[in-house]
Steps between C-alpha positions, in 0.01 A plus 500: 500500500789684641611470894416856515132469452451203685665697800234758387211276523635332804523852713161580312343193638658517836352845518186393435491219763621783777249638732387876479836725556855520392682198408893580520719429217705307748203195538439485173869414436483253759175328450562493089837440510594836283809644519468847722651758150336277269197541701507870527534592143182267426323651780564867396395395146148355626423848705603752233272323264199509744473133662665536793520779778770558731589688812821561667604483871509236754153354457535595076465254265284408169092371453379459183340850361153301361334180665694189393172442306561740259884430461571228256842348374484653156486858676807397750697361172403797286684733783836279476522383140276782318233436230557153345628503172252367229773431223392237273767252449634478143421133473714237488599279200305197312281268757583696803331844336184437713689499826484921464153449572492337777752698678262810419207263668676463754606831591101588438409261755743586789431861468145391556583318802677754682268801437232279655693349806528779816663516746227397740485167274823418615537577903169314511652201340762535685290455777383179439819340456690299733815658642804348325767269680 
């Protein structure tokens, strides 16, 4: 997974642990650790396709377009590495041939996982952990 959509999924996530009301770009940077540009092009990325909102001005800032309970990390990856690619691998030679198939298993299974993981599944177990040292 790239650092790009793990900065996506952290300012997701950070957006869904915010109270009601604009969070500004500027705390999410801080609290995730983002840098600020880096930041900004993910953030104008999540609100043109529909995830996000945004308003500008002193008290501006982004919340999350849908309840974090209908967000989940397939739908923030889809916006920042597009459709995922379903290329069957050509196989590889002699004993390792089966290896293919796994790979494709795999790739089943995470996409699985992340369409059924929200948002609201991770600020809540976020919740329940103990602050790091």
């Amino acid at each position: 997974m790239s650092a790009r959509t793990q900065y996506a999924l952290r300012a997701a996530t950070e957006l869904a642990a915010a109270p009601p009301g604009p969070v500004p770009a500027e705390k999410i940077a801080v609290s995730q650790n983002i840098p600020r540009r880096f930041l900004d092009n993910i953030l104008l990325q999540l609100r043109r396709a529909g995830l996000i909102h945004s308003q500008r001005g002193p008290d501006g800032g982004y919340w999350l377009a849908r309840p974090a309970e209908e967000i989940t990390l397939a739908d923030v990856i889809m916006v920042v590495e597009g459709s995922p690619e379903h290329s069957r691998h050509g196989g590889y030679p002699g004993v390792a041939g089966p290896l293919a198939d796994v790979w494709s298993l795999l790739r089943e299974h995470e996409e699985t996982l992340l369409t059924e993981i929200t948002l609201a599944h991770i600020t809540k177990d976020a919740s329940r952990r103990p602050p790091r040292r």
